[in-house]
VMD Tcl script that builds the backbone (N, CA, C; Angstrom):
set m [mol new atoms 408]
animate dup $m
set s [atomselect $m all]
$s set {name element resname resid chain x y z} {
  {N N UNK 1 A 0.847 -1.175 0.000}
  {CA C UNK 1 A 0.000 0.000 0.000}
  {C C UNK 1 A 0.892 1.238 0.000}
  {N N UNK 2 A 0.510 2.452 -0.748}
  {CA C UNK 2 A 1.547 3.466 -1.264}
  {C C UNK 2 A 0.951 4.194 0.651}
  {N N UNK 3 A 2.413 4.739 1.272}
  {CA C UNK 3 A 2.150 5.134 2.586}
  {C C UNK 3 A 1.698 6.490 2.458}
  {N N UNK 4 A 1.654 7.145 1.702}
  {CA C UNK 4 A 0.981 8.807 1.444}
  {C C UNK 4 A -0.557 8.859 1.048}
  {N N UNK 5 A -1.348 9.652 2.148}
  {CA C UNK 5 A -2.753 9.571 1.944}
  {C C UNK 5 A -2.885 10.926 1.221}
  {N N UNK 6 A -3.818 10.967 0.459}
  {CA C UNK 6 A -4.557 12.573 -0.043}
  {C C UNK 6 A -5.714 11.824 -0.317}
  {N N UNK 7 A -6.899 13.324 -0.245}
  {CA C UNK 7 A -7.935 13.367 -0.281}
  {C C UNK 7 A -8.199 14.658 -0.833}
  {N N UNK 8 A -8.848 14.841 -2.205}
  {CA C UNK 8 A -9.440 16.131 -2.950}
  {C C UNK 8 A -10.613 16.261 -2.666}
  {N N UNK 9 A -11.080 17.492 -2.991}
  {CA C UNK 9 A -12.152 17.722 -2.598}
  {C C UNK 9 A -13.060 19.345 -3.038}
  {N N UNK 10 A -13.893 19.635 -3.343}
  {CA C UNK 10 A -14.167 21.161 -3.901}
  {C C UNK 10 A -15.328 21.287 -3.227}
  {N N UNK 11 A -15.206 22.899 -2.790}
  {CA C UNK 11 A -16.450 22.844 -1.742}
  {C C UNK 11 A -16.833 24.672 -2.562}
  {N N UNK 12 A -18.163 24.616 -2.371}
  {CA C UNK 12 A -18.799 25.422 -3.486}
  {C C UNK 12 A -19.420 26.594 -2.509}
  {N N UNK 13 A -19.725 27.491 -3.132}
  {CA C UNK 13 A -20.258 28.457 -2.272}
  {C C UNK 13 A -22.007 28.492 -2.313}
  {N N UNK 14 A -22.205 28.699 -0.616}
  {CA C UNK 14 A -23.888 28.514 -0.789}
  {C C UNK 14 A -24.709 29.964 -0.093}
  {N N UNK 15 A -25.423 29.767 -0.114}
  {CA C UNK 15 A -26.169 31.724 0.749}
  {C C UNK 15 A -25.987 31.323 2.355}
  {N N UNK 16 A -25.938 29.904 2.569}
  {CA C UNK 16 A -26.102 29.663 3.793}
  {C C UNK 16 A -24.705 29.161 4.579}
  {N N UNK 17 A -24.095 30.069 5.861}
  {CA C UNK 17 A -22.929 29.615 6.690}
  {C C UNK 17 A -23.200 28.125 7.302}
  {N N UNK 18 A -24.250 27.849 7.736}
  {CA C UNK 18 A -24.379 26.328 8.032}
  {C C UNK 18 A -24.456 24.915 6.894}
  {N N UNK 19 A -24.144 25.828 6.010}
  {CA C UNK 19 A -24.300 24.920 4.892}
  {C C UNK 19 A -22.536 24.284 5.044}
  {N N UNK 20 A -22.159 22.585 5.219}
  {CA C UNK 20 A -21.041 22.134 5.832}
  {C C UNK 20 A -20.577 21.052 4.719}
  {N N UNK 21 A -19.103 21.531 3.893}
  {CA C UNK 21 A -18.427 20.161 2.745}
  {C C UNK 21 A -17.469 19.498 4.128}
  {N N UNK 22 A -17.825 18.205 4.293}
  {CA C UNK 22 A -16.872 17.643 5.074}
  {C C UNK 22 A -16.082 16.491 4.292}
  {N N UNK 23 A -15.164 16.367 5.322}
  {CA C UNK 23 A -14.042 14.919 4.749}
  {C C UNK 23 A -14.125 14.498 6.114}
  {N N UNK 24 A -14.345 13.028 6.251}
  {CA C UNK 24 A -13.887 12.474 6.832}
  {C C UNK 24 A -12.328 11.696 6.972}
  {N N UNK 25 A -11.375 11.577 8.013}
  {CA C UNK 25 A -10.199 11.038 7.841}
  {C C UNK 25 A -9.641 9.942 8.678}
  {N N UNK 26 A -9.880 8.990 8.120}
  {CA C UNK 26 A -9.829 7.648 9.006}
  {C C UNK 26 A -8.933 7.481 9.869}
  {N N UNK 27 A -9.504 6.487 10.961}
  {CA C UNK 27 A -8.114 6.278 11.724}
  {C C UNK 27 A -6.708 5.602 11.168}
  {N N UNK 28 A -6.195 5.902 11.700}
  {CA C UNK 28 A -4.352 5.211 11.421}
  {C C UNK 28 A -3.965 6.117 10.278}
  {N N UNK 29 A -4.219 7.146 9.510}
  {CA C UNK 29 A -3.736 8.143 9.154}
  {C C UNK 29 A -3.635 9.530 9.463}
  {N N UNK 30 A -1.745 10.505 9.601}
  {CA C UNK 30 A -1.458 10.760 10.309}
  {C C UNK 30 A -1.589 11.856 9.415}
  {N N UNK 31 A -2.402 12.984 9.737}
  {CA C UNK 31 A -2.322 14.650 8.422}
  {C C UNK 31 A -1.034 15.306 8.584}
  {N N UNK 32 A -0.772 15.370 7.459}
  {CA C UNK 32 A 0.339 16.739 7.476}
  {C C UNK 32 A 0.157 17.676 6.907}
  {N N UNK 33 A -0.456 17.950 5.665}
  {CA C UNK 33 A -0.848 19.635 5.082}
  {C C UNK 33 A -2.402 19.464 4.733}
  {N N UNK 34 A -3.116 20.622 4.804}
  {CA C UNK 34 A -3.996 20.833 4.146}
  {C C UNK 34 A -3.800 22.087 3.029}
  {N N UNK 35 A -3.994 21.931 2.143}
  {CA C UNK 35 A -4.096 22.745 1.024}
  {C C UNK 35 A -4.947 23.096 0.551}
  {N N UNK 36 A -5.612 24.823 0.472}
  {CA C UNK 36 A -6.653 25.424 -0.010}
  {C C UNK 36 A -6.745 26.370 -1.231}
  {N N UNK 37 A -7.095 26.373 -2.318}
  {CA C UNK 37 A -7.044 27.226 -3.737}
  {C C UNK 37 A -8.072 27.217 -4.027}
  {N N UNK 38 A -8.051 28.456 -3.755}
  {CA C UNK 38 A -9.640 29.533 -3.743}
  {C C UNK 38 A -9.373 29.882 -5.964}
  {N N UNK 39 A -11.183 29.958 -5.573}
  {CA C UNK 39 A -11.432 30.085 -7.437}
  {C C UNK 39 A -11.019 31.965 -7.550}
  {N N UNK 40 A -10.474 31.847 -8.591}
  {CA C UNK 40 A -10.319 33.575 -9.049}
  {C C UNK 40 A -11.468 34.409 -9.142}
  {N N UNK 41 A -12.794 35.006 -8.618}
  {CA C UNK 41 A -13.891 35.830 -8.712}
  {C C UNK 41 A -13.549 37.271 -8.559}
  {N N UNK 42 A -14.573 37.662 -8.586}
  {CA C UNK 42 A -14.482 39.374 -8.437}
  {C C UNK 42 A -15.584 39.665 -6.857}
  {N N UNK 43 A -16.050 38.517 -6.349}
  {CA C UNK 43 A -16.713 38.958 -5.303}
  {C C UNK 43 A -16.159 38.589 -3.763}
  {N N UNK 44 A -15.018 37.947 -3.427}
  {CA C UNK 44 A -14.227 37.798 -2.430}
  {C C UNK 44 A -14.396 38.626 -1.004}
  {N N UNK 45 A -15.164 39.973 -1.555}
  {CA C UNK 45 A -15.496 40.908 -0.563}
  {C C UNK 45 A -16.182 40.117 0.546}
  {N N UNK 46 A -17.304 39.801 -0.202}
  {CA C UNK 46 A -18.613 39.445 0.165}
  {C C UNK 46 A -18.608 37.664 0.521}
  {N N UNK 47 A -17.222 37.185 0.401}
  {CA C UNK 47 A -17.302 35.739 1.140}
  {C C UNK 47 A -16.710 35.456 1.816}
  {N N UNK 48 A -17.169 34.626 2.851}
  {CA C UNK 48 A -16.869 34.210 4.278}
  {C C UNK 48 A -16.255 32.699 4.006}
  {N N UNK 49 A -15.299 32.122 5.083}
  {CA C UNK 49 A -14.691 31.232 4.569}
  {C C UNK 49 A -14.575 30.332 6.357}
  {N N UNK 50 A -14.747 29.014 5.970}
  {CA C UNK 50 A -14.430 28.209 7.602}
  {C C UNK 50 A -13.748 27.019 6.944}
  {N N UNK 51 A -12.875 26.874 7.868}
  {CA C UNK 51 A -12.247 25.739 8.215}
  {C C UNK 51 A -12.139 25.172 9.502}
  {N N UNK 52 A -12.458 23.927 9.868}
  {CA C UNK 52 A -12.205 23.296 11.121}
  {C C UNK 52 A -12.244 21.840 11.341}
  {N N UNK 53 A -11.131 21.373 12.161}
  {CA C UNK 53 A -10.875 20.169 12.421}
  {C C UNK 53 A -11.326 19.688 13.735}
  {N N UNK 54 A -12.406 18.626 13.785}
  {CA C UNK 54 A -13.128 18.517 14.661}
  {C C UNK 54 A -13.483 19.924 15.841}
  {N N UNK 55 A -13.596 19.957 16.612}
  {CA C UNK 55 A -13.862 21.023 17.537}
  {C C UNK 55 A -13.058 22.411 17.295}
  {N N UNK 56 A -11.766 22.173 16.573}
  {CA C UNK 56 A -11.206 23.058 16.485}
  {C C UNK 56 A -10.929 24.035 14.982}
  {N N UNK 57 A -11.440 25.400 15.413}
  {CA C UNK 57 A -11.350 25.935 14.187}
  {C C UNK 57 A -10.007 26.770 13.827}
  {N N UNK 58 A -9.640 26.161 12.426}
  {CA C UNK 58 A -8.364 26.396 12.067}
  {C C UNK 58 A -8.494 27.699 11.260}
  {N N UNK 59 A -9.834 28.017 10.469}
  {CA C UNK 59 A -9.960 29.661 9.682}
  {C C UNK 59 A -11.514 30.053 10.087}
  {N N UNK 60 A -11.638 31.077 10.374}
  {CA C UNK 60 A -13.125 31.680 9.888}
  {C C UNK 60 A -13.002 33.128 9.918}
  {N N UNK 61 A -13.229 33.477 8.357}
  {CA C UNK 61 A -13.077 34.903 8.296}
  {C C UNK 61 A -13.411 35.160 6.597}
  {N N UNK 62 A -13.087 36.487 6.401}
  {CA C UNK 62 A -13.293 36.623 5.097}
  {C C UNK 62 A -12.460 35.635 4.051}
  {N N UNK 63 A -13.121 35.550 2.966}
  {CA C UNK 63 A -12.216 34.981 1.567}
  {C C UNK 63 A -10.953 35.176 1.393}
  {N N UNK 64 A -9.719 34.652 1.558}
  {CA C UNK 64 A -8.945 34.529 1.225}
  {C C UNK 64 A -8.494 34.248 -0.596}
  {N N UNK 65 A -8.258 35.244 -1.284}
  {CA C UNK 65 A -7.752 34.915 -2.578}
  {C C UNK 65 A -6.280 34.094 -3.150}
  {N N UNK 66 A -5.454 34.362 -2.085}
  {CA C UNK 66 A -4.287 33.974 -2.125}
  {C C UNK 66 A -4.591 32.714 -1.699}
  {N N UNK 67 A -5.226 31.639 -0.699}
  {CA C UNK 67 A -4.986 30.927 -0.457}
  {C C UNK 67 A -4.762 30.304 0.789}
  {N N UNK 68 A -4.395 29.474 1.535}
  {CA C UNK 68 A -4.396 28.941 2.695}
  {C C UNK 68 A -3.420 28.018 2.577}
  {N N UNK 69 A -2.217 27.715 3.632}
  {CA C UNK 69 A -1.753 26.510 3.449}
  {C C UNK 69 A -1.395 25.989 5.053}
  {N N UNK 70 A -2.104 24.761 5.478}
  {CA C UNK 70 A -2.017 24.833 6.819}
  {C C UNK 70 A -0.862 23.229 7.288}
  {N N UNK 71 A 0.234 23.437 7.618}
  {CA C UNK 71 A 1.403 22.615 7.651}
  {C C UNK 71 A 0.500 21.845 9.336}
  {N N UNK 72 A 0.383 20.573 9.654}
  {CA C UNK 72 A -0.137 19.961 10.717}
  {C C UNK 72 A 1.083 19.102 11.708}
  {N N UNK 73 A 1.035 18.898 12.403}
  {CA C UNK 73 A 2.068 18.097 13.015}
  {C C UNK 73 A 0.955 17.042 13.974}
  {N N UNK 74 A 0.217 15.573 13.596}
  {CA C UNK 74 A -0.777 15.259 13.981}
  {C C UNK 74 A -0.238 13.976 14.662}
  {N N UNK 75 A -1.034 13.664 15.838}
  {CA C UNK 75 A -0.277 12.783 16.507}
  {C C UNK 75 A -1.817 12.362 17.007}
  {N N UNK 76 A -3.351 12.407 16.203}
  {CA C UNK 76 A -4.346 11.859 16.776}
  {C C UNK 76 A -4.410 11.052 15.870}
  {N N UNK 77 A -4.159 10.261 15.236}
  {CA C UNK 77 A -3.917 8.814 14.337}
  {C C UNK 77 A -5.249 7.884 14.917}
  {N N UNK 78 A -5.332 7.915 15.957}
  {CA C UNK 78 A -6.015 6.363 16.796}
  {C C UNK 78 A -7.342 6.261 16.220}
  {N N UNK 79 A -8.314 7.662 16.196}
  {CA C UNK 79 A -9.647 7.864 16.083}
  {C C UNK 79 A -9.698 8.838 14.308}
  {N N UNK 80 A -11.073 7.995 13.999}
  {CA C UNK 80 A -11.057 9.075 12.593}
  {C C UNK 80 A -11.179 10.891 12.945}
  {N N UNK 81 A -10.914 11.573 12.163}
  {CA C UNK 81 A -11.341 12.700 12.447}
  {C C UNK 81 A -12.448 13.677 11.361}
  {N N UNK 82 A -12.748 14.569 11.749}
  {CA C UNK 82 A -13.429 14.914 10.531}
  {C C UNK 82 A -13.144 16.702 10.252}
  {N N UNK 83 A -13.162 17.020 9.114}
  {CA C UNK 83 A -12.436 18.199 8.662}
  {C C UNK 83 A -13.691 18.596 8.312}
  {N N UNK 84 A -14.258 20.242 8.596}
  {CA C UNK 84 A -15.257 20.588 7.661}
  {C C UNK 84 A -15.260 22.425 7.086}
  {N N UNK 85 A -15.629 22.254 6.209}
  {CA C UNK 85 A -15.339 23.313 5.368}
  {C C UNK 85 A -16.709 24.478 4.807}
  {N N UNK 86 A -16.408 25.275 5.139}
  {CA C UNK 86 A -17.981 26.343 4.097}
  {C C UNK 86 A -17.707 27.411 3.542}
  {N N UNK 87 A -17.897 27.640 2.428}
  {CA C UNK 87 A -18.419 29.011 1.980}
  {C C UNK 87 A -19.099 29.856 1.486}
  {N N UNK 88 A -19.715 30.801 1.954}
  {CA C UNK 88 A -20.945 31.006 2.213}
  {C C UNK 88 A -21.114 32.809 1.838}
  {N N UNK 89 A -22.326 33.033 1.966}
  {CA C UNK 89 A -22.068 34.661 1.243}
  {C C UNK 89 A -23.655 34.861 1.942}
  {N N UNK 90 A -23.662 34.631 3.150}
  {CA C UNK 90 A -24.564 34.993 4.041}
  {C C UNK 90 A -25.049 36.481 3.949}
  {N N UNK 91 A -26.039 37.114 3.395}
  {CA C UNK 91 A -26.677 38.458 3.245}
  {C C UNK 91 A -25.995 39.116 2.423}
  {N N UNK 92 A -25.865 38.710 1.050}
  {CA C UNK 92 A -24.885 38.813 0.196}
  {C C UNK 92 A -26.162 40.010 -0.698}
  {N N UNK 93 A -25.606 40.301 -1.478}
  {CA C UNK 93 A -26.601 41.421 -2.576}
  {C C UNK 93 A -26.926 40.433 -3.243}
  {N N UNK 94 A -28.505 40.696 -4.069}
  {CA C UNK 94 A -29.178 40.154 -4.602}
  {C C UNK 94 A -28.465 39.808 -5.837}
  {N N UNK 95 A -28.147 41.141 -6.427}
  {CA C UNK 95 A -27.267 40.936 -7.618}
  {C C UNK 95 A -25.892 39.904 -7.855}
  {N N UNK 96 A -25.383 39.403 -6.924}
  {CA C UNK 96 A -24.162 38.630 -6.773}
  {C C UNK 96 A -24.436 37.392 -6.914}
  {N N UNK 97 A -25.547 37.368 -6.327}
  {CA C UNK 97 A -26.530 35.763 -6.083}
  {C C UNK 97 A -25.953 34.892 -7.306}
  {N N UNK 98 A -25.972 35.142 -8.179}
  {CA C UNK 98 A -26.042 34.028 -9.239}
  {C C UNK 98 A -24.598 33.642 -9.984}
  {N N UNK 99 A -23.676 34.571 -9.120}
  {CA C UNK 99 A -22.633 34.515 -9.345}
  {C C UNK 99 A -21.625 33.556 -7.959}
  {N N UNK 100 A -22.506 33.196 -7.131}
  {CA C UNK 100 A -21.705 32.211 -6.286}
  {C C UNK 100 A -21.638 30.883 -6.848}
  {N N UNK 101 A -22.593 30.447 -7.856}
  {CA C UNK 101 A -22.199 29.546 -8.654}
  {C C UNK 101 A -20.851 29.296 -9.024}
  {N N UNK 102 A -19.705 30.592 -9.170}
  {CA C UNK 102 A -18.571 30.301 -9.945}
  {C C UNK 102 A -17.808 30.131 -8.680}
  {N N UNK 103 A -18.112 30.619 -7.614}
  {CA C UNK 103 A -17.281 30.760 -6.220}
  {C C UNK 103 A -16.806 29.395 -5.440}
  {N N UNK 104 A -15.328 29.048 -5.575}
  {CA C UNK 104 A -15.326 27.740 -4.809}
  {C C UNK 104 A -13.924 27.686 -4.322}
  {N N UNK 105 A -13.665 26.839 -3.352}
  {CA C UNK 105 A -12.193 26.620 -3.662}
  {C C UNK 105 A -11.999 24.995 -3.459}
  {N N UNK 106 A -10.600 24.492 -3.844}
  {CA C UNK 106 A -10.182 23.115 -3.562}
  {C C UNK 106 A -9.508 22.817 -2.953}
  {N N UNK 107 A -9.406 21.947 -2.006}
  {CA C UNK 107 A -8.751 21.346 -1.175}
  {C C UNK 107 A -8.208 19.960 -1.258}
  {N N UNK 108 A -6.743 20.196 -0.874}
  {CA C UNK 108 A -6.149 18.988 -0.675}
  {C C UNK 108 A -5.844 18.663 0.602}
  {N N UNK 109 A -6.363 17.385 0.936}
  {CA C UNK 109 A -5.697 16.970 2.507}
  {C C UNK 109 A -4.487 15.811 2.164}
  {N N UNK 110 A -3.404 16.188 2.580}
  {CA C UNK 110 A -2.431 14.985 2.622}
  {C C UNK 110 A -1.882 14.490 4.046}
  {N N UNK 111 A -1.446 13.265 3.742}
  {CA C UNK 111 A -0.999 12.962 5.028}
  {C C UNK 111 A -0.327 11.665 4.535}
  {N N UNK 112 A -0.126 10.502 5.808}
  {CA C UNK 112 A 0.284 9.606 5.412}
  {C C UNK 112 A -0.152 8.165 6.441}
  {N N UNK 113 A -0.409 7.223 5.851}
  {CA C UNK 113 A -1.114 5.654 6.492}
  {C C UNK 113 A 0.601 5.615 8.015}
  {N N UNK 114 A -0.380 5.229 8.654}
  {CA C UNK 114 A 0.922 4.933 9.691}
  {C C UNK 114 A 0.976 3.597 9.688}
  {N N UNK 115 A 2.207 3.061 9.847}
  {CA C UNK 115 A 2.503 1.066 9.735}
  {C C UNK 115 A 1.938 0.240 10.532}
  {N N UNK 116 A 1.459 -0.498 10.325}
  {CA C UNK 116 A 1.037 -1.195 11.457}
  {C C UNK 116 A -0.995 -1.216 11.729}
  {N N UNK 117 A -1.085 -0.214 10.811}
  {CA C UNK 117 A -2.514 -0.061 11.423}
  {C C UNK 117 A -3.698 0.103 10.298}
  {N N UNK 118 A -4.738 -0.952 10.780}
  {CA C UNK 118 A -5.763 -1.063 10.200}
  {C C UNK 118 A -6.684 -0.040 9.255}
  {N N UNK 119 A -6.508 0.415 8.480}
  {CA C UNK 119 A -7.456 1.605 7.833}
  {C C UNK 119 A -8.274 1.519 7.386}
  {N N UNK 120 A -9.789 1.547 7.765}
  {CA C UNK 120 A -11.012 1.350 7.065}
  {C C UNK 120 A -11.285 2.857 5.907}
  {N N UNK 121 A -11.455 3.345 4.925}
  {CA C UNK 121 A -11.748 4.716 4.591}
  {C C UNK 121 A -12.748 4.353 3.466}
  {N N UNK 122 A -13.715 4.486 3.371}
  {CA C UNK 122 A -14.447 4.660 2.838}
  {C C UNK 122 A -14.721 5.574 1.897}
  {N N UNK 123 A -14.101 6.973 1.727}
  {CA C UNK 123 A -13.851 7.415 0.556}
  {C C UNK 123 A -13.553 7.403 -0.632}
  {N N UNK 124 A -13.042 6.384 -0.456}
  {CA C UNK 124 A -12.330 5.621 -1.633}
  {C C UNK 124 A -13.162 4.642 -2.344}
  {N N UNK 125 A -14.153 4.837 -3.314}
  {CA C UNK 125 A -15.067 4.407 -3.997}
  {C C UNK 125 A -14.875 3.598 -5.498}
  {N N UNK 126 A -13.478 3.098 -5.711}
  {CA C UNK 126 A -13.463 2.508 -7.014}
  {C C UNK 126 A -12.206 1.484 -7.034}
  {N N UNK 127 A -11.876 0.720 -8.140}
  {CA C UNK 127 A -10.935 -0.169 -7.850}
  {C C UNK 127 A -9.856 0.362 -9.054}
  {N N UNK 128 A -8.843 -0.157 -8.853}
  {CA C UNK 128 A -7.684 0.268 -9.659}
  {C C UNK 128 A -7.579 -0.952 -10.561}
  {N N UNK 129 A -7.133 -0.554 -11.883}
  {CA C UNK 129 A -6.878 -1.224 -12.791}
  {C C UNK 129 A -6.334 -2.766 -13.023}
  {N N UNK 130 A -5.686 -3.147 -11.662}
  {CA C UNK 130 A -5.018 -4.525 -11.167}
  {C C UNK 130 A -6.148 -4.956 -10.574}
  {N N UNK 131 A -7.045 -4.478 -9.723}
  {CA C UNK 131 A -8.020 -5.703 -9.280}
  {C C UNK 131 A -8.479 -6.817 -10.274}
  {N N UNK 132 A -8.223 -7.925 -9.224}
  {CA C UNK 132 A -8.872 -8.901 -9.572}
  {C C UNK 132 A -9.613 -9.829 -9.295}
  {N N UNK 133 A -10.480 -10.562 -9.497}
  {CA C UNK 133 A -11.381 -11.556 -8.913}
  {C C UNK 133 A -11.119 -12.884 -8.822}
  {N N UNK 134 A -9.685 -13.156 -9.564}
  {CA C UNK 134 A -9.659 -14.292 -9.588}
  {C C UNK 134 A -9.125 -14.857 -8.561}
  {N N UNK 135 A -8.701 -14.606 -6.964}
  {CA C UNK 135 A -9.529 -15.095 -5.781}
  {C C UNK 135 A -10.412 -15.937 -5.422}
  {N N UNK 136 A -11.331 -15.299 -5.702}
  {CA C UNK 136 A -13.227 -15.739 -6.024}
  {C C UNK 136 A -13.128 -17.086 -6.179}
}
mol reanalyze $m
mol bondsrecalc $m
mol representation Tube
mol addrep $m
């Protein structure tokens, strides 16, 4: 198994701050960066941006255009965790409205499988080109 985890992900902009893109991140993998690249718009004014890892919030504030890059040093491996993300344009002008459609940014979570330990992840929804059945 390749020992480097990532997880992509694009989280879109909605009218509503409770509106939540999460990742879940299984146990026995250990995060080291998250990576955020915000879409190029003209309305950045007017958007609000969260990040937070379980209980703890790592951004909440205006749009960042430049970007985010958050270096982790993670030593909660044992239990999954969950990362969640929004952006939102809460009492935004009417006129902008139809332009949060283009508003998003992407995220990369990397990290890496620690040895020894069981990883259930469920994210992972497809098989690679070597599977085989002949097992069966």
């Amino acid at each position: 198994m390749d020992k480097h985890y990532e997880r992509n992900i694009i989280v879109t902009a909605t009218e509503d701050f409770l509106v939540m893109t999460t990742a879940k991140i299984p146990a026995g993998v250990t995060l080291k960066q998250i990576l955020i690249a915000p879409s190029v718009n003209n309305y950045s004014d007017y958007l609000q941006m969260f990040v937070s890892m379980d209980t703890e919030v790592i951004y909440s504030g205006q749009f960042i255009p430049d970007g985010i890059n958050v270096s982790i040093e993670d030593g909660g491996y044992d239990d999954e965790r969950l990362l969640m993300f929004s952006l939102s344009c809460n009492l935004c002008p009417i006129d902008i409205r139809p332009a949060l459609e283009e508003s998003y940014f992407k995220v990369k979570i990397l990290g890496e499988y620690v040895d020894g330990f069981a990883v259930g992840d469920d994210s992972i929804s497809y098989f690679d080109s070597d599977f085989s059945l002949s097992w069966a």
